[in-house]
PLY file of the C-alpha trace (Angstrom):
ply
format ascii 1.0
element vertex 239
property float x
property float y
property float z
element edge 238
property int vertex1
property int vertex2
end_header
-31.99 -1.74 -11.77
-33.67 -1.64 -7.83
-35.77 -4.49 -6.77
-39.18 -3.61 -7.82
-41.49 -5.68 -9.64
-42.01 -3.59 -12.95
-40.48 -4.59 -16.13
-37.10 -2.40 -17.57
-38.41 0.66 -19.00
-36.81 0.37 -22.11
-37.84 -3.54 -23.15
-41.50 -2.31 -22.52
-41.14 0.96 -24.52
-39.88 -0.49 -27.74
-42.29 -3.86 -26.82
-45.08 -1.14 -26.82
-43.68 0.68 -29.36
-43.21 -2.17 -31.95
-46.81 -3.38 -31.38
-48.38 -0.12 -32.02
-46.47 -0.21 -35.35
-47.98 -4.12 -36.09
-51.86 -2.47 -35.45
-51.01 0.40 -37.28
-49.60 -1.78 -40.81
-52.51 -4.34 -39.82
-50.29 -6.77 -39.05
-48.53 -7.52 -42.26
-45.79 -10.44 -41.74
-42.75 -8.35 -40.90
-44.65 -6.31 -38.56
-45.66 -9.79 -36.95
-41.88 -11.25 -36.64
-40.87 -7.55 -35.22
-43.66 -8.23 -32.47
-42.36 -11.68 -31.98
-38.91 -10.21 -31.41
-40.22 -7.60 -29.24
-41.87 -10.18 -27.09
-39.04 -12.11 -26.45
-37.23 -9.38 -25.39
-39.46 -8.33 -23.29
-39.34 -12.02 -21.49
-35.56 -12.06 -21.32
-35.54 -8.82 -20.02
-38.47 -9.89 -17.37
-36.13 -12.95 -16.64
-32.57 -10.85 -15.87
-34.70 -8.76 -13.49
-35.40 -11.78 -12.21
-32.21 -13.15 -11.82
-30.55 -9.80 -10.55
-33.01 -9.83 -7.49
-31.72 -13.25 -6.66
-28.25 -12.11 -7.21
-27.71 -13.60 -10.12
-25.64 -11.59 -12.63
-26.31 -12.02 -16.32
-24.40 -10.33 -19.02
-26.26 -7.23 -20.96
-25.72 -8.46 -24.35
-26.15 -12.48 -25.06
-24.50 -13.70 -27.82
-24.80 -17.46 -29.11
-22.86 -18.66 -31.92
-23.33 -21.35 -33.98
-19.64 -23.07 -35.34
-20.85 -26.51 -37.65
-18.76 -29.25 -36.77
-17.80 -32.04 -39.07
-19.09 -35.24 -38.32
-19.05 -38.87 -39.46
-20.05 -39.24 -42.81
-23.65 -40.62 -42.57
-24.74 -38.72 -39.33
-26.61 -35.77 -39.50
-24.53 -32.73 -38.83
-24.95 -31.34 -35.53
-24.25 -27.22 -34.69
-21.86 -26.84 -31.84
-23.38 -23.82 -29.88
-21.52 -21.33 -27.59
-24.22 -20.66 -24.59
-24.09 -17.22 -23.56
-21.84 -16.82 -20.41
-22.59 -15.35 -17.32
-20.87 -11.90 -16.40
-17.67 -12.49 -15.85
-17.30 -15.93 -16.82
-16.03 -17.61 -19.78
-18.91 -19.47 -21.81
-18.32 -23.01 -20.21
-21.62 -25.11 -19.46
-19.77 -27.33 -17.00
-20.71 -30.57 -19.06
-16.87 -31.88 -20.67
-16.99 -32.52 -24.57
-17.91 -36.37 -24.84
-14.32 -38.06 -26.28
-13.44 -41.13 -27.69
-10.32 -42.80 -28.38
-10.58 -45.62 -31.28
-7.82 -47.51 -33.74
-7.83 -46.33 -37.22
-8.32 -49.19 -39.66
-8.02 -47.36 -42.33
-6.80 -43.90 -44.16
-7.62 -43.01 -48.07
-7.11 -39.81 -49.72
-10.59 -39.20 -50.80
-13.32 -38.13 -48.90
-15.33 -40.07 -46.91
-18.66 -41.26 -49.44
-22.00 -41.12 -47.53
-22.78 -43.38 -44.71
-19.64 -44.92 -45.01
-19.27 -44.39 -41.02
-15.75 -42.85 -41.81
-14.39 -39.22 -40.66
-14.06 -36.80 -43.48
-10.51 -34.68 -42.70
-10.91 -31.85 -45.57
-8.23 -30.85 -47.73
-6.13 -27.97 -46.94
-3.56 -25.81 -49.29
-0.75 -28.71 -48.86
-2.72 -31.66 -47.99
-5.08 -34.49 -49.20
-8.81 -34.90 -48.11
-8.58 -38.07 -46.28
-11.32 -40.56 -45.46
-10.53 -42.49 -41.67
-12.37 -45.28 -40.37
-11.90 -46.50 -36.66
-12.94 -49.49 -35.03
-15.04 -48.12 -32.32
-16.26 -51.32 -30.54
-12.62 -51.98 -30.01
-11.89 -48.35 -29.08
-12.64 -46.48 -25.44
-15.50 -44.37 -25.37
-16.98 -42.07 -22.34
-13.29 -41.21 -21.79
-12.77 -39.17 -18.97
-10.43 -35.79 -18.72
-8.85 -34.88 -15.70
-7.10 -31.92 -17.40
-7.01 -30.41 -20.65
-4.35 -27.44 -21.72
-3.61 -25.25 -24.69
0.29 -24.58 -25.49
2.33 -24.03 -28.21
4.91 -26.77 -29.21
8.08 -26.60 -27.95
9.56 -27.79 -31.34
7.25 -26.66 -34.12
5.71 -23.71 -32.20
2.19 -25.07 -33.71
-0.86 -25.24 -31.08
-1.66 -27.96 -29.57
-3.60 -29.29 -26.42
-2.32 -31.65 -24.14
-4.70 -34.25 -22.34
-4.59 -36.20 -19.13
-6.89 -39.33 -18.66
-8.17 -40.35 -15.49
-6.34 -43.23 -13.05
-8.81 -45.52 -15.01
-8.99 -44.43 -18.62
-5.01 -44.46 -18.26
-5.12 -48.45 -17.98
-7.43 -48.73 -20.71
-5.56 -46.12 -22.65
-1.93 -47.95 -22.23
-3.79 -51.54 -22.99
-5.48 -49.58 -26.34
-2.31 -47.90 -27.34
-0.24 -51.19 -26.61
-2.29 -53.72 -28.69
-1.83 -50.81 -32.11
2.01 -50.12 -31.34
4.28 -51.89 -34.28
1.63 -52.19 -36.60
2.15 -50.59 -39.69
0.74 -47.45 -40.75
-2.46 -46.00 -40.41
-2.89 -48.98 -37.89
-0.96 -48.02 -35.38
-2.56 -44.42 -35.16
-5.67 -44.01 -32.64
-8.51 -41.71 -33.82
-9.10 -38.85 -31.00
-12.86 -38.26 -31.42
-14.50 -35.10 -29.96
-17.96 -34.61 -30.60
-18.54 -36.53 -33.41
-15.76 -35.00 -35.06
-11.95 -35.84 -35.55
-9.40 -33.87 -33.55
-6.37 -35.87 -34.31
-4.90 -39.31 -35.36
-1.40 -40.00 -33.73
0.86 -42.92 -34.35
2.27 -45.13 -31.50
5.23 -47.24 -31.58
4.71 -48.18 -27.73
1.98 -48.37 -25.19
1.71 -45.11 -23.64
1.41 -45.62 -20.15
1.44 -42.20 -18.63
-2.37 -41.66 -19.56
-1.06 -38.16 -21.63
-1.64 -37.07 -25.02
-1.62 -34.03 -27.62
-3.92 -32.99 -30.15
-2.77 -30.77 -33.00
-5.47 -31.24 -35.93
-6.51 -33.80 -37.89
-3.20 -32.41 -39.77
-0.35 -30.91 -37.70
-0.84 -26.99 -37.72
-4.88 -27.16 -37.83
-4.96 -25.50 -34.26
-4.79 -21.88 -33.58
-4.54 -20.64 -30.25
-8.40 -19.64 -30.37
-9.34 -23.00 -31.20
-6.98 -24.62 -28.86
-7.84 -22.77 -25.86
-11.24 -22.99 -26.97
-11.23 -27.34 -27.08
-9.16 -27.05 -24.00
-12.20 -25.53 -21.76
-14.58 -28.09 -23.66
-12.62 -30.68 -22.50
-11.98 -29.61 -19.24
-14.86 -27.06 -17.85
-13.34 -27.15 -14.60
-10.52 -24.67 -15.47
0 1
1 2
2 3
3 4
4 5
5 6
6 7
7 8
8 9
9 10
10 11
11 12
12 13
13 14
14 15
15 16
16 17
17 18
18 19
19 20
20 21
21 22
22 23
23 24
24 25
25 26
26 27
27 28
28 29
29 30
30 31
31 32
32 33
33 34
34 35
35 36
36 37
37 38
38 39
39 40
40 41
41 42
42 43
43 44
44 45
45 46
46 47
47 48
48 49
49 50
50 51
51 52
52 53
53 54
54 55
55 56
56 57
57 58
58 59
59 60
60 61
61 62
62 63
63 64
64 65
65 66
66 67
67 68
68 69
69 70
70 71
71 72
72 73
73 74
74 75
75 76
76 77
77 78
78 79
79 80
80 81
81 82
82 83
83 84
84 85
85 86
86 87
87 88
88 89
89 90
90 91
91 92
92 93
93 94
94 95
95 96
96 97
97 98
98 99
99 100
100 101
101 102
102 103
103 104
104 105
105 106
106 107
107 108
108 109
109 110
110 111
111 112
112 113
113 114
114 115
115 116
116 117
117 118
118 119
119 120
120 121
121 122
122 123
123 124
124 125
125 126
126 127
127 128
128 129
129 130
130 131
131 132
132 133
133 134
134 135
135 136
136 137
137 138
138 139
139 140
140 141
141 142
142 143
143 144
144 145
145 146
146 147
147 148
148 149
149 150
150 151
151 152
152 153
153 154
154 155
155 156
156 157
157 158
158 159
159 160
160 161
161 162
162 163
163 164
164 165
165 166
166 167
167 168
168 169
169 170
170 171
171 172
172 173
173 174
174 175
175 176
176 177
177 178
178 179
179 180
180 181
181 182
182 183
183 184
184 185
185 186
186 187
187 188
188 189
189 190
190 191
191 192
192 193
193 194
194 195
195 196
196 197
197 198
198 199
199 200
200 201
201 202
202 203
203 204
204 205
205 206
206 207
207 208
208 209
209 210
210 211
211 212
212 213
213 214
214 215
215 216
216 217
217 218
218 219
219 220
220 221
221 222
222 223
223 224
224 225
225 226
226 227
227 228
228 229
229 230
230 231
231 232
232 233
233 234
234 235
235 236
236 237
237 238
């Protein structure tokens, strides 16, 4: 593409094309919605020429993807979206995945009932649905990631990523973890919330004063290396 100021040739072709074909069927509804799409191509193609005269490179093809997350029963489910990436990169906005780190005070095998306020963990082939509910006021919120990496355990050879809190979320994190230590099960397990949605529930018999942590799945196993690689760049964009 050179630097001029026409539009790509082929956006306005099939954008003239596909509006010919709406006059021509007298504009019946899917002749409108083909005219729609042929507009917005026309603007995103109008907007990479844009961008590539600035020196901006955009990838040909944008593809978003919409992956539903589960979320506290009661809140309305929210669609985790995959932004198209730039050429060459890998998909991450730069924003990190908002976390939270809260004491479970409770675990049932059932699902969560509506508005409840508890996390839903779904049943899998050897497993229970569970309903957890965490004490969030207090819990940590706004926790903040210095690093965030996918591996597979040494031990089980399951995925699993494996956190780092800041200098100041570690103090809060060893205080959180030590008040929950010794208490008997599910109360000495600590909900890791990503996104409204649970990512893991480990026990502690100790405060954990190294400000580090793994998540493997609500149930140990639940990562794959996509998704763990995947959570690992939410967490830490910086990578």
């Amino acid at each position: 593409m050179n630097g001029s100021t026409e539009h790509p040739l082929h956006e306005t072709l099939l954008h003239d094309a596909l509006h010919a074909h709406v006059r021509e069927s007298d504009g019946d509804a899917a002749g409108a919605h083909l005219a729609g799409l042929a507009d917005g191509a026309l603007r995103v193609a109008r907007r990479r020429q844009r961008l590539a005269r600035t020196g901006v490179g955009v990838a040909a093809v944008a593809v978003v993807a919409t992956a539903w997350m589960a979320v506290a029963d009661g809140a309305t489910p929210r669609a985790h979206v995959v932004q198209p990436a730039a050429e060459g990169g890998n998909g991450n906005t730069g924003k990190a995945a908002p976390v939270s780190l809260l004491p479970v005070t409770s675990s049932t095998e059932q699902a969560c009932t509506h508005g409840s306020g508890g996390y839903t963990v779904h049943a899998t082939a050897t497993q229970p649905a569970l309903c957890v509910r965490a004490d969030r006021a207090r819990g940590m919120t706004n926790v903040r990631v210095t690093s965030a990496k996918a591996e597979k355990g040494t031990i089980d050879g399951t995925w699993q990523v494996e956190v780092t809190l800041s200098p100041a979320d570690r103090t809060r994190f060893a205080a959180l973890t030590g008040s929950i230590a010794g208490t008997p099960l599910p109360r000495n397990e600590f909900a890791i919330v990503i996104d409204g949605k649970l990512w893991g529930r480990p026990s502690v018999t100790s405060s954990i004063t190294g400000g580090r942590f793994e998540i493997v799945g609500a149930y140990v196993g639940d990562l794959t290396s996509a998704t763990a690689h995947d959570l690992a760049h939410r967490l830490d964009p910086g990578r």
